[in-house]
N, CA, C and O atoms as CSV, one atom per row, in Angstrom:
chain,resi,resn,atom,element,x,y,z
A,1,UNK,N,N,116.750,-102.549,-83.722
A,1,UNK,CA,C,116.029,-102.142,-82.546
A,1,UNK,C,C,115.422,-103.359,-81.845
A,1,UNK,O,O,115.320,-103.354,-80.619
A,2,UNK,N,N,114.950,-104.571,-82.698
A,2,UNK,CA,C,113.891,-105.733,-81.934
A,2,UNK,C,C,115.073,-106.679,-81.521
A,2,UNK,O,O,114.860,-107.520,-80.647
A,3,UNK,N,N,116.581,-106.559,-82.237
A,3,UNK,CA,C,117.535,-107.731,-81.611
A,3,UNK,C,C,118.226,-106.719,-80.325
A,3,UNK,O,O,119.160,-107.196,-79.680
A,4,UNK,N,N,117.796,-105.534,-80.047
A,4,UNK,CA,C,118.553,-104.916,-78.907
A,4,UNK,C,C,117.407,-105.387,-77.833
A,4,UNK,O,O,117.969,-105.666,-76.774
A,5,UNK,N,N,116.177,-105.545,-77.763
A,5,UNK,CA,C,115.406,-105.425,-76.949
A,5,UNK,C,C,115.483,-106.239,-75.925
A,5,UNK,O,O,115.435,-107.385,-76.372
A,6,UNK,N,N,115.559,-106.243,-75.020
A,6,UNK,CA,C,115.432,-107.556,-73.777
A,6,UNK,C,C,114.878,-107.871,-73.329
A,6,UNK,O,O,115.337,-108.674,-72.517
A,7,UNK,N,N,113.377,-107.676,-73.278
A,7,UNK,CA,C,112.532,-108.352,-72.139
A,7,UNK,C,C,110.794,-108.145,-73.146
A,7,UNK,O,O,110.513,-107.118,-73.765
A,8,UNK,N,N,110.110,-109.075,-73.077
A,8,UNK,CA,C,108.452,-108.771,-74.024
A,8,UNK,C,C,108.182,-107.393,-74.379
A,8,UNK,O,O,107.718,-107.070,-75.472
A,9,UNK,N,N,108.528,-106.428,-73.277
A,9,UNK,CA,C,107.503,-105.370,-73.152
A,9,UNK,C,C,108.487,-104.521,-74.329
A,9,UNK,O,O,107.864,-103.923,-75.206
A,10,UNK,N,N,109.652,-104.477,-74.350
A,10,UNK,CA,C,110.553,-103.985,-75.198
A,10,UNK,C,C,110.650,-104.222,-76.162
A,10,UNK,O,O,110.952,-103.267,-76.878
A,11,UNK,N,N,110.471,-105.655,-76.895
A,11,UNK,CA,C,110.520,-106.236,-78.331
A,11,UNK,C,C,108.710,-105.635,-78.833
A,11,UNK,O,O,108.280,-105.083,-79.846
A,12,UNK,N,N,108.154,-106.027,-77.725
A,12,UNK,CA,C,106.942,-105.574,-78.328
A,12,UNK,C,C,106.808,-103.124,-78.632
A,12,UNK,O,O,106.268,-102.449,-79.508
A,13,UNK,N,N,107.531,-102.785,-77.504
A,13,UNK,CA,C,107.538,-101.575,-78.094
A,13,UNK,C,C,108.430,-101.309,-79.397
A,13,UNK,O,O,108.059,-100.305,-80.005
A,14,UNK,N,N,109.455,-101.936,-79.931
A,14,UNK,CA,C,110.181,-102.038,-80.943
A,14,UNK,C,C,109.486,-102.039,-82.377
A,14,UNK,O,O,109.744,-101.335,-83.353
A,15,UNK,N,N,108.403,-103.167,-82.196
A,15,UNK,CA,C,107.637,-103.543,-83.239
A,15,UNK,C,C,106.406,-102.487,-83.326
A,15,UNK,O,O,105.675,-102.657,-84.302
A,16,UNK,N,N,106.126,-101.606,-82.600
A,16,UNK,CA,C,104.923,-100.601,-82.649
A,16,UNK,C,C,105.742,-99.556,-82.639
A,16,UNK,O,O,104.941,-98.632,-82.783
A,17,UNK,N,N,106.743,-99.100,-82.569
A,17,UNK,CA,C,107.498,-98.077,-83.226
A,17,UNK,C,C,107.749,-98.154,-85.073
A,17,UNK,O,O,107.615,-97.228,-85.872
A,18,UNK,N,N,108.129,-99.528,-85.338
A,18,UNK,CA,C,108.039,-99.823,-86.671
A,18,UNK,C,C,106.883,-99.552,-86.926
A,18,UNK,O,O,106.721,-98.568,-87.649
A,19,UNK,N,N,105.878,-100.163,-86.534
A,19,UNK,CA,C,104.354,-100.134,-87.239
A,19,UNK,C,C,103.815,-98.654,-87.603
A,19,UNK,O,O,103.054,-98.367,-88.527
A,20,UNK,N,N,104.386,-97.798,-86.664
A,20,UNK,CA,C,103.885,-96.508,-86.372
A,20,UNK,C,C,104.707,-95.729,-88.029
A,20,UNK,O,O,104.248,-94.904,-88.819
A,21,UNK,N,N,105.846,-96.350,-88.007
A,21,UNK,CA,C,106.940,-95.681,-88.939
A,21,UNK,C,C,105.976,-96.114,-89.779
A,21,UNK,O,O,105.182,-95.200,-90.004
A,22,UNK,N,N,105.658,-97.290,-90.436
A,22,UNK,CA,C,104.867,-97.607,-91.820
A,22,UNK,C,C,103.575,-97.380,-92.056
A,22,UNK,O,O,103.157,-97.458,-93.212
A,23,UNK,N,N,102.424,-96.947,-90.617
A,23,UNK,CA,C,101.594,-96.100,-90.572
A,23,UNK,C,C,101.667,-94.955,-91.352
A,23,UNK,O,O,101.067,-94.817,-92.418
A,24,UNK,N,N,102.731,-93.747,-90.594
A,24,UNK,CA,C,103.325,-92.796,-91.329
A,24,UNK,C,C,103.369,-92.446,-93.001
A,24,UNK,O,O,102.917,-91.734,-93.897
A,25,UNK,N,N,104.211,-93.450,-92.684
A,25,UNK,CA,C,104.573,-93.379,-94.354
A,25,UNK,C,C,103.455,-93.913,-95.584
A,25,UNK,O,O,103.361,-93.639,-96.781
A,26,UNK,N,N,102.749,-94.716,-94.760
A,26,UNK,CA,C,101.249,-95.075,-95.624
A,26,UNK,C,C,100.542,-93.589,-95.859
A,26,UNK,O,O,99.968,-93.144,-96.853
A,27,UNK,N,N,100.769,-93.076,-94.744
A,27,UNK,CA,C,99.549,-91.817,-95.091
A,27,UNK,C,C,100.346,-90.268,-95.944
A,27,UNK,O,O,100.015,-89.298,-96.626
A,28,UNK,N,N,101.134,-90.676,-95.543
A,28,UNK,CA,C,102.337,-89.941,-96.644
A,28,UNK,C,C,101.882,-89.870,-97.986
A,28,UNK,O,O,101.389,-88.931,-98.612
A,29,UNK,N,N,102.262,-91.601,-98.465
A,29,UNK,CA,C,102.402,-91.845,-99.764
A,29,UNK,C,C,101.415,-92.335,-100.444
A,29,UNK,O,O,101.372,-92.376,-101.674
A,30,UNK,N,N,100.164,-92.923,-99.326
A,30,UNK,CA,C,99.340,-93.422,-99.888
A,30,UNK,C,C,99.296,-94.680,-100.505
A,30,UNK,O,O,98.802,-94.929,-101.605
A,31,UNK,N,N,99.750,-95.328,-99.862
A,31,UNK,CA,C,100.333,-97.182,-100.128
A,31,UNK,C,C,99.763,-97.913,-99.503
A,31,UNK,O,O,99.991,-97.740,-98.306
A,32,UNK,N,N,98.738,-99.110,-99.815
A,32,UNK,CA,C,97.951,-100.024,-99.209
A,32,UNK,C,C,99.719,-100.666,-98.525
A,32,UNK,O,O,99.797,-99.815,-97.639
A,33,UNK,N,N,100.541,-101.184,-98.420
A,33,UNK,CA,C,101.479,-102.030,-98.543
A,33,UNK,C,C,102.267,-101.978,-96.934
A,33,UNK,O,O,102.561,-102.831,-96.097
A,34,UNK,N,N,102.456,-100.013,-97.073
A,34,UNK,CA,C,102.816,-99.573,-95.407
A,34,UNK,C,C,101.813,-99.723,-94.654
A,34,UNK,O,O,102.190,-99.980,-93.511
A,35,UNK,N,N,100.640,-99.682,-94.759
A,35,UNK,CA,C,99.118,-99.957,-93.694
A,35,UNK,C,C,99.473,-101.561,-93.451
A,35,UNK,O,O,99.505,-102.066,-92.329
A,36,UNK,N,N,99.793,-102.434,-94.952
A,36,UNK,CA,C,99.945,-103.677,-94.666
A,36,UNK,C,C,100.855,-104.266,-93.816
A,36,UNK,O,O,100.650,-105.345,-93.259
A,37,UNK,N,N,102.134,-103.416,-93.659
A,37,UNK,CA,C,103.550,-103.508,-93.261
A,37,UNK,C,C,103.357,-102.850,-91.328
A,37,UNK,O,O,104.064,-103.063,-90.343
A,38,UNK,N,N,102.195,-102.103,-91.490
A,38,UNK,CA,C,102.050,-101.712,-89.612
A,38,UNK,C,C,100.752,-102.874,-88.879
A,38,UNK,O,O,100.528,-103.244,-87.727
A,39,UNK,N,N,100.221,-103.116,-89.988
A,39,UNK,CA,C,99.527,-104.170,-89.574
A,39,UNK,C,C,100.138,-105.259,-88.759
A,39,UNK,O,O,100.037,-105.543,-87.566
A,40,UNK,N,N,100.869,-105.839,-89.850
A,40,UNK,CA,C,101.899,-107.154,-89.545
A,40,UNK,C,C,102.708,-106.313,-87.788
A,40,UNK,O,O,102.492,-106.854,-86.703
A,41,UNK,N,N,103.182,-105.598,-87.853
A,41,UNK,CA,C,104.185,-104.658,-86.942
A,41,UNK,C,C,103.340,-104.951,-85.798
A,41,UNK,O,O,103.812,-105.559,-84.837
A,42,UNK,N,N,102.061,-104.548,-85.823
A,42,UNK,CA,C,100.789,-104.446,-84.359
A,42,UNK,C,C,100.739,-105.496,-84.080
A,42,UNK,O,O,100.750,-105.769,-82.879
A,43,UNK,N,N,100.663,-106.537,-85.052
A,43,UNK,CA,C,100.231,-107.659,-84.529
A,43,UNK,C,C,101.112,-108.298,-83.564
A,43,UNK,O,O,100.860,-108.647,-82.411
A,44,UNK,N,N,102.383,-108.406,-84.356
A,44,UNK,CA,C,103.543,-108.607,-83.579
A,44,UNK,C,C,103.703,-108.104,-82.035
A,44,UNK,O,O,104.260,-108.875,-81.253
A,45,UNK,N,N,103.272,-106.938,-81.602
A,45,UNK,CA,C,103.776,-106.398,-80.451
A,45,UNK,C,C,102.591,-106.718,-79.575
A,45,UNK,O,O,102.616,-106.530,-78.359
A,46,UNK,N,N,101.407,-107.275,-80.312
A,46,UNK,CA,C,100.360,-107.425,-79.427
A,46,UNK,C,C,100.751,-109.265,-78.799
A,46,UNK,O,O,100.448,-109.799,-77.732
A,47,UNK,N,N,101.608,-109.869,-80.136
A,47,UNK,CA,C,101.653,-110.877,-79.723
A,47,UNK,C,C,102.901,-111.457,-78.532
A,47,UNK,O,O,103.110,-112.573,-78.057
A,48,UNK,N,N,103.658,-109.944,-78.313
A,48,UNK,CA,C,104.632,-110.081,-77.460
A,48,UNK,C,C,104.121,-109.558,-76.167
A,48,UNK,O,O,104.501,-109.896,-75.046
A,49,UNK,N,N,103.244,-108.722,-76.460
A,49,UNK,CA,C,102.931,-108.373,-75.062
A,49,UNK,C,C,101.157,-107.935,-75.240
A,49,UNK,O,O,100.682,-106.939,-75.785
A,50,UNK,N,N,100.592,-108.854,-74.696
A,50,UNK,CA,C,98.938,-108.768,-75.048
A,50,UNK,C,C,98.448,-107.051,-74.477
A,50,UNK,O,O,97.847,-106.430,-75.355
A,51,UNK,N,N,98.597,-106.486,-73.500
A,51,UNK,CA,C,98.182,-105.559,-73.029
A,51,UNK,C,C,99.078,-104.283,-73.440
A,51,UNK,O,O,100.001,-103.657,-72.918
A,52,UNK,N,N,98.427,-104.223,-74.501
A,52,UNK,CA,C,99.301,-102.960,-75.437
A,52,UNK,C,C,98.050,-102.246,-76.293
A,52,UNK,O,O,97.652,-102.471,-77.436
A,53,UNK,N,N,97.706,-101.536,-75.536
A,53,UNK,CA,C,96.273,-100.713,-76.397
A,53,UNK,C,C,96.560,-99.560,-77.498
A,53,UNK,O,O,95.928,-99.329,-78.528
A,54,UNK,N,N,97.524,-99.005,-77.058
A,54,UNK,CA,C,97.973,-98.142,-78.183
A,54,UNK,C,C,98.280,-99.113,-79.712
A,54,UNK,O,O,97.938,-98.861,-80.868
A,55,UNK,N,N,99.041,-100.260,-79.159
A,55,UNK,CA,C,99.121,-100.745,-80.390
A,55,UNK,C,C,97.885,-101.884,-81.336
A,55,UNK,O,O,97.936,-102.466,-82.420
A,56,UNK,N,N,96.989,-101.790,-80.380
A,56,UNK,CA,C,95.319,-102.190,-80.338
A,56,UNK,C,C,94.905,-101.334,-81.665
A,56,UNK,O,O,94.648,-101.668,-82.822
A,57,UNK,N,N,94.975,-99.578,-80.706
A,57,UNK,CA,C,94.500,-98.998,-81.797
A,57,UNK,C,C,95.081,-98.664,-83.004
A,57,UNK,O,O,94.319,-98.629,-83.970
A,58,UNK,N,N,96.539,-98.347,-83.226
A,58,UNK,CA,C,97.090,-98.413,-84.105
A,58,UNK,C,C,96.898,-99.772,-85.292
A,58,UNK,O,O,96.866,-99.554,-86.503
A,59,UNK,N,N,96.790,-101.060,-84.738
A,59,UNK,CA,C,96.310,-101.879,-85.832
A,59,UNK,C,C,94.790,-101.479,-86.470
A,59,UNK,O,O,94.479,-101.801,-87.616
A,60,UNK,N,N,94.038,-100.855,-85.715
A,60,UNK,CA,C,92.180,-100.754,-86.108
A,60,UNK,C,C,92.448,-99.626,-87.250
A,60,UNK,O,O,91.937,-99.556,-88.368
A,61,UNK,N,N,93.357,-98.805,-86.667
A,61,UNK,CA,C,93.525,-97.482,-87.916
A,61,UNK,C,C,94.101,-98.108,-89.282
A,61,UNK,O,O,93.780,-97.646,-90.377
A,62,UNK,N,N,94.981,-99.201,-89.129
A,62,UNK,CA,C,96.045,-99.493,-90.252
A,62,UNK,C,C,94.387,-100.342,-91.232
A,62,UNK,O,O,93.923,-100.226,-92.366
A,63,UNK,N,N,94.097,-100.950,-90.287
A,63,UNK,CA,C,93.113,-102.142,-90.928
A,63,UNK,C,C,92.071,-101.347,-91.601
A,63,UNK,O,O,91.782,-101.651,-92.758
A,64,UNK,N,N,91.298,-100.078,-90.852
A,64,UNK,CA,C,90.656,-99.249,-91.660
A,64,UNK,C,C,91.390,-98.576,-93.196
A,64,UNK,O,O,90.731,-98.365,-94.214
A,65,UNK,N,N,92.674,-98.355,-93.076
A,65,UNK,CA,C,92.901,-97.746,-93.833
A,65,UNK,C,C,92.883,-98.789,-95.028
A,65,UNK,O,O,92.545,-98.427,-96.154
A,66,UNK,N,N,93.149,-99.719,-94.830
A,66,UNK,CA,C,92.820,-101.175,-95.672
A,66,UNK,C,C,91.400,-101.268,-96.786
A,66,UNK,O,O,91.303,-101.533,-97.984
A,67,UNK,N,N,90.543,-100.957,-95.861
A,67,UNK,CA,C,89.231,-101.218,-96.079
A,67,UNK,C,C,88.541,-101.876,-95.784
A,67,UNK,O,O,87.496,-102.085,-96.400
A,68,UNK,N,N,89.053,-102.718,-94.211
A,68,UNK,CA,C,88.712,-104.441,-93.815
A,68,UNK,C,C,87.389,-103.479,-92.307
A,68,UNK,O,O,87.434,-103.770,-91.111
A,69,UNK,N,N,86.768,-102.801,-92.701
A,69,UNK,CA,C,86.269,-102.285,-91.713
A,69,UNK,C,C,85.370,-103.238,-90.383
A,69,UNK,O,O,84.927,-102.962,-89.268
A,70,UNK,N,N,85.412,-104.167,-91.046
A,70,UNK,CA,C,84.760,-105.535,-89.808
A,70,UNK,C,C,86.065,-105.655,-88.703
A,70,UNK,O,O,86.073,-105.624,-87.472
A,71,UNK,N,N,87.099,-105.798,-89.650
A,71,UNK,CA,C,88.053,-106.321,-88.517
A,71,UNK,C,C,88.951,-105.024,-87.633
A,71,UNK,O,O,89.760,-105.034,-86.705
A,72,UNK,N,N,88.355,-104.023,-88.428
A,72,UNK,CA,C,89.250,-102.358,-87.452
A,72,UNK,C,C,88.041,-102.437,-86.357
A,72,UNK,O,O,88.293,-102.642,-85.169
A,73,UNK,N,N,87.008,-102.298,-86.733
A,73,UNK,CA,C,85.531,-102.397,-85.601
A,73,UNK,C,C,85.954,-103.123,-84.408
A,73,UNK,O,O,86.239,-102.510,-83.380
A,74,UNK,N,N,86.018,-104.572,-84.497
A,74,UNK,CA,C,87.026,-105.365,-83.351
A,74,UNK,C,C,87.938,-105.174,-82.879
A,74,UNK,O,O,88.245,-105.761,-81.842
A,75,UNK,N,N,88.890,-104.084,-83.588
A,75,UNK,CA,C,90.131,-103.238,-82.766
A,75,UNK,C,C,90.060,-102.354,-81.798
A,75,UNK,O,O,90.652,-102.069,-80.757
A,76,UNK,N,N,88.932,-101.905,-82.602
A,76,UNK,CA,C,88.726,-100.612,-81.689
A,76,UNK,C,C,87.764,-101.090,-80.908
A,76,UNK,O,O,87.460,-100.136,-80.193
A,77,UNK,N,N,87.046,-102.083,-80.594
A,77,UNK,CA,C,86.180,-102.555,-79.170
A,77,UNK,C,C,87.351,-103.216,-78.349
A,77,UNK,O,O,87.444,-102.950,-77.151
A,78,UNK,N,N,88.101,-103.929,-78.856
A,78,UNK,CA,C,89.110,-104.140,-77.891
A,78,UNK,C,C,89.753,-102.990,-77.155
A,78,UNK,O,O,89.889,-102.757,-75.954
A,79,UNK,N,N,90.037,-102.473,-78.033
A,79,UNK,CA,C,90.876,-101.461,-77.377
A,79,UNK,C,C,90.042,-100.125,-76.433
A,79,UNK,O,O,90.544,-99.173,-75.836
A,80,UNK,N,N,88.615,-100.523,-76.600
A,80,UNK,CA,C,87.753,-99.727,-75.326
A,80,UNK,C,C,87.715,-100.725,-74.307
A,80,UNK,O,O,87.365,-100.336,-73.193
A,81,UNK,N,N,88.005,-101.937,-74.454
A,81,UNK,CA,C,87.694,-102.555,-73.297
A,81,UNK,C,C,89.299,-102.307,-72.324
A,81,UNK,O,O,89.226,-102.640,-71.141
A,82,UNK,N,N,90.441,-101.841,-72.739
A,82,UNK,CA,C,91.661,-102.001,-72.237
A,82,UNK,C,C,91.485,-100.444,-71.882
A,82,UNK,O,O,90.442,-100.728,-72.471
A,83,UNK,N,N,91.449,-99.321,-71.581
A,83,UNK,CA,C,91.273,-98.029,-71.482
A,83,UNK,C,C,90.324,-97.297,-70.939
A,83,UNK,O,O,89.120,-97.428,-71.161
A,84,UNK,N,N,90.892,-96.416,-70.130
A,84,UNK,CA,C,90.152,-95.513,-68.752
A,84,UNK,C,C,88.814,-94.695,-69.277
A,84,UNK,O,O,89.059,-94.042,-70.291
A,85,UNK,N,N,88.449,-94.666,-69.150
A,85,UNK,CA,C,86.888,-93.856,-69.931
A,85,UNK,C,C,87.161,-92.009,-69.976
A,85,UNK,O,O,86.395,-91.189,-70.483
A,86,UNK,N,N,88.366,-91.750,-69.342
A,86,UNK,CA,C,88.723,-90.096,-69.397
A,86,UNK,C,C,89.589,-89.720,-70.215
A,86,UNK,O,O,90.178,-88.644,-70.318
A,87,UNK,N,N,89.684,-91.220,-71.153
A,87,UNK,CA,C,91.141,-91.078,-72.611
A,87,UNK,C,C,90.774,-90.439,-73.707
A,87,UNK,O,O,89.918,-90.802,-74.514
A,88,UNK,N,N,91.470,-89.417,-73.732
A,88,UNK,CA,C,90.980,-88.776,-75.537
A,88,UNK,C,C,90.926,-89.845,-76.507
A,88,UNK,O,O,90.131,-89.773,-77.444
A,89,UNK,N,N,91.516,-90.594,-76.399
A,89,UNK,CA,C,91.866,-91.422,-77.442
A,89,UNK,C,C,90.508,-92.483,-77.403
A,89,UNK,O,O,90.119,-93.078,-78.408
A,90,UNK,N,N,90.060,-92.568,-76.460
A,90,UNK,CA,C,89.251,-93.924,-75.913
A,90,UNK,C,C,88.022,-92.888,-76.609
A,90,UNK,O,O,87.055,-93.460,-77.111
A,91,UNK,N,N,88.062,-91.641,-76.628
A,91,UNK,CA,C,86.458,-90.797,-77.003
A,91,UNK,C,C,86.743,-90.883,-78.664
A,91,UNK,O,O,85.737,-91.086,-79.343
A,92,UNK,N,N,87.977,-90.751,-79.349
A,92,UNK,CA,C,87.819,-90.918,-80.533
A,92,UNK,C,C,87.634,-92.555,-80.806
A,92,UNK,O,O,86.749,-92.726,-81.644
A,93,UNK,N,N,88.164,-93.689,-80.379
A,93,UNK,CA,C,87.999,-94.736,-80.858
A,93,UNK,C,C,86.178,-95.077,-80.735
A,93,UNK,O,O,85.621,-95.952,-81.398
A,94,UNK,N,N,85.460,-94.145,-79.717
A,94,UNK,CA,C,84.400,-94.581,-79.953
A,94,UNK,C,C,83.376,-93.978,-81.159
A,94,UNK,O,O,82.207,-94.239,-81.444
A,95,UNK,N,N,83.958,-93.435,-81.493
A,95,UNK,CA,C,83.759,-92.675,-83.034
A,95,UNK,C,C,84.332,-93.409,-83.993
A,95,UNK,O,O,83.644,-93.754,-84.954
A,96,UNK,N,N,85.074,-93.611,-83.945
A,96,UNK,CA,C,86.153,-94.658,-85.238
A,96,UNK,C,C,85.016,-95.933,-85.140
A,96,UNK,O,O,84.566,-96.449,-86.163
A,97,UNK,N,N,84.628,-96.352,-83.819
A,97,UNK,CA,C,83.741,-97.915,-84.108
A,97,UNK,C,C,82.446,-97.868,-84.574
A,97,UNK,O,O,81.792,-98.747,-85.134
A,98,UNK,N,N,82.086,-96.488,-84.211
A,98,UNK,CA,C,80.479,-96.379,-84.902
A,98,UNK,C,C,80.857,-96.238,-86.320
A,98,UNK,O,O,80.399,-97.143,-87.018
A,99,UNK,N,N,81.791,-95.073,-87.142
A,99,UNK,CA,C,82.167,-94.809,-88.321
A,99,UNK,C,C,83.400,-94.937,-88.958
A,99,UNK,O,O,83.907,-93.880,-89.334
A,100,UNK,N,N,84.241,-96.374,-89.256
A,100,UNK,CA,C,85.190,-96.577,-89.365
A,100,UNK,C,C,85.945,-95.506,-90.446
A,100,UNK,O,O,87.141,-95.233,-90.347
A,101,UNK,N,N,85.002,-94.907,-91.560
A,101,UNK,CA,C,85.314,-94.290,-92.115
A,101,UNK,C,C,85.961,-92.868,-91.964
A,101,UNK,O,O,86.319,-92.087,-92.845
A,102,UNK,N,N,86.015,-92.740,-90.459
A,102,UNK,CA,C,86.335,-91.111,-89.865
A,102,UNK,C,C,88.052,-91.287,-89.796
A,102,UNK,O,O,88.720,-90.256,-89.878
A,103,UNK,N,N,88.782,-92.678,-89.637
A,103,UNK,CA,C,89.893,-92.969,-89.386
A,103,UNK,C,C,90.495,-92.443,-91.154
A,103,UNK,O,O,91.643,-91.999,-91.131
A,104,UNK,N,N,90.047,-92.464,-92.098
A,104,UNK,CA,C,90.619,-92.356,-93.469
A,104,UNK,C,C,90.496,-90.557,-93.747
A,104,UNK,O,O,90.985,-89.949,-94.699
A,105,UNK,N,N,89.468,-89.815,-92.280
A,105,UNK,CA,C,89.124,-88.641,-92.639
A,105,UNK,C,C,90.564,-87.578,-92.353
A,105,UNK,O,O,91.541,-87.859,-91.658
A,106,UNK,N,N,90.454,-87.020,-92.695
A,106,UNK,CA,C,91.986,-85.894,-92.052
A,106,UNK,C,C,91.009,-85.105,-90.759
A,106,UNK,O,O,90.043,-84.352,-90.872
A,107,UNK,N,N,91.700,-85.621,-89.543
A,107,UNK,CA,C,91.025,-84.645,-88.106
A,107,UNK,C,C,92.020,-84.275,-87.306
A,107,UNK,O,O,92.966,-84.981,-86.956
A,108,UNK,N,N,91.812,-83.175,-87.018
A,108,UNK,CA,C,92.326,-82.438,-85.257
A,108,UNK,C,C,92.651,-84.339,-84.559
A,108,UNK,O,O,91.937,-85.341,-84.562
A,109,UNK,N,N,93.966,-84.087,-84.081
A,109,UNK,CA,C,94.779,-84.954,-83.123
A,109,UNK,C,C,93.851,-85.196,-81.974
A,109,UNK,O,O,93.519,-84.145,-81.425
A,110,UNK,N,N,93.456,-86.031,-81.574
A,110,UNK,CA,C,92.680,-85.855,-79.973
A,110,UNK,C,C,93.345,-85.328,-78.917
A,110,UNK,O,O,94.560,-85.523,-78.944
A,111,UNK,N,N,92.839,-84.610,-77.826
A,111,UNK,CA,C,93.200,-83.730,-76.930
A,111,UNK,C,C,92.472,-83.102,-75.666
A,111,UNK,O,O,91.357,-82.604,-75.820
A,112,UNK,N,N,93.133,-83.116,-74.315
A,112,UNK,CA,C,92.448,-83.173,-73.414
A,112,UNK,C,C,93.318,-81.656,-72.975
A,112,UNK,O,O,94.512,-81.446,-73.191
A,113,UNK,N,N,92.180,-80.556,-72.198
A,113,UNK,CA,C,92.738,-79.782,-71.504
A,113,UNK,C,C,92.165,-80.059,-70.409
A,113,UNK,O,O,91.288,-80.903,-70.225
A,114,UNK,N,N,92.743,-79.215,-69.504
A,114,UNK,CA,C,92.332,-79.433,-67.710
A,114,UNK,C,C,91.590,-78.124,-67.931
A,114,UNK,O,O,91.864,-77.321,-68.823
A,115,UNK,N,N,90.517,-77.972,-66.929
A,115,UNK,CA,C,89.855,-76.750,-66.611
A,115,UNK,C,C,90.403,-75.951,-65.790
A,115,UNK,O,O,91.007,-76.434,-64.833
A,116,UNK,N,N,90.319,-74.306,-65.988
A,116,UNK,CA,C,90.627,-74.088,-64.914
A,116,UNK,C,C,89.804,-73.408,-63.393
A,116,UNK,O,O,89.805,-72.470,-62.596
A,117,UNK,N,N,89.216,-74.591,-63.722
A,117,UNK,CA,C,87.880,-74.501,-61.737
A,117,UNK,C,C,88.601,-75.888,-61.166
A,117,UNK,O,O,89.199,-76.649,-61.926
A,118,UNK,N,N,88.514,-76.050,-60.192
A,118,UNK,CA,C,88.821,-77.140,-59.597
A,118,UNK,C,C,88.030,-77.852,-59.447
A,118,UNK,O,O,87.872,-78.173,-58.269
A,119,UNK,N,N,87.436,-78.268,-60.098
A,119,UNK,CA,C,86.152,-79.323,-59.497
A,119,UNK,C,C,86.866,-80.452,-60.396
A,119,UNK,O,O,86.237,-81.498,-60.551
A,120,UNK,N,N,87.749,-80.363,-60.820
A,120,UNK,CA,C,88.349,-81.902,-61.114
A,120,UNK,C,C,88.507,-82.419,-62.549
A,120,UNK,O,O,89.393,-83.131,-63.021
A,121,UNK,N,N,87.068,-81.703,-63.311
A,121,UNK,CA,C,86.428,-82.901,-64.188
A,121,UNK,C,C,88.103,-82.218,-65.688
A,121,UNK,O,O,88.852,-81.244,-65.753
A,122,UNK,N,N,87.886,-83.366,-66.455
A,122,UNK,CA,C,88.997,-83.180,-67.889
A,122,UNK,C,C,87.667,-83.233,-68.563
A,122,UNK,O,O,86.731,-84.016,-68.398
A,123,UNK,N,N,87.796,-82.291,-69.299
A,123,UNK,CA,C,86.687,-82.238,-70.612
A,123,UNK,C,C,87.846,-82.493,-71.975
A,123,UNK,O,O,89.027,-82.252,-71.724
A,124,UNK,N,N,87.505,-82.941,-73.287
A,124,UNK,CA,C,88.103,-83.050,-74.219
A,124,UNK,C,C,87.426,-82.615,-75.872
A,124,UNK,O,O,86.259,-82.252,-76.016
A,125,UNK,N,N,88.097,-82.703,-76.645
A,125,UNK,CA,C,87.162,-82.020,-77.410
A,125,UNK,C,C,85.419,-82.930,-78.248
A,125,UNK,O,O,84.924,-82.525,-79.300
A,126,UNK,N,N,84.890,-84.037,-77.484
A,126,UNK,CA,C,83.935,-84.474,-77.729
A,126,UNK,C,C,83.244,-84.304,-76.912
A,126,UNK,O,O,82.099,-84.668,-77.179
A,127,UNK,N,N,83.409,-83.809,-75.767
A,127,UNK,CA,C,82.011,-83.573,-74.631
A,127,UNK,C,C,82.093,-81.769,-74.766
A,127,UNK,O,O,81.461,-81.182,-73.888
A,128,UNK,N,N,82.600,-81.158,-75.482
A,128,UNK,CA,C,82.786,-80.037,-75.866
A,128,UNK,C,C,81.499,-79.681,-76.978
A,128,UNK,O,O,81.517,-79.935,-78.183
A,129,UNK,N,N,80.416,-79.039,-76.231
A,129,UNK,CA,C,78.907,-78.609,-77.270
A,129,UNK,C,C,79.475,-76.769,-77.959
A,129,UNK,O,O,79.727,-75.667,-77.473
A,130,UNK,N,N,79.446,-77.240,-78.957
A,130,UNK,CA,C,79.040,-75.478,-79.832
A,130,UNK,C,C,77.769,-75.069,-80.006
A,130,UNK,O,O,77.538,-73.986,-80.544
């Protein structure tokens, strides 16, 4: 897949498809080795193409799952500084940076519905009060 790729943005999605695969399979099997193996993968695609936030956060999750929680903390502030403030993902990473430990927790996928009033706003499930 990374010798088909042709241009940064492609070698670097190549390598965060891998990372994602050994993500996976870390949480599968429970192997420090695949967290270690998507690590290496993120880094790579960040180093092919710097503005890659998905694969921002995907390294902060791998690194938590590690136990290196100093250096997932710095993932996940990076990766709020690259991302729109209406991102599900951007409302969980700000949870993952206060409690790195929520990334090792088993949770609901993040997720945005549209309302249906028109006044515009996306609520998601953290500005969501019970």
């Amino acid at each position: 897949m990374i010798a088909e790729a042709k241009d940064v943005r492609e070698i670097a999605q190549a390598h965060y498809q891998f990372a994602v695969v050994f993500f996976d399979e870390g949480i599968r099997k429970s192997r420090d080795e695949c967290f270690n193996h998507s690590h290496e993968e993120t880094v790579k695609a960040v180093e092919a193409y710097p503005n890659f936030p998905d694969a921002v956060l995907l390294d902060g999750r791998a690194l938590a799952y590690l136990r290196q929680d100093d250096a997932a903390k710095a993932k996940f502030q990076a990766y709020l500084t690259m991302k729109a403030e209406d991102d599900a993902d951007r409302q969980r990473a700000i949870r993952y940076l206060a409690r790195p430990e929520l990334v090792r927790a088993r949770m609901a996928p993040p997720f945005a519905v549209q309302p249906w009033t028109e006044n515009g706003y996306l609520w998601t499930i953290y500005r969501v009060r019970l």
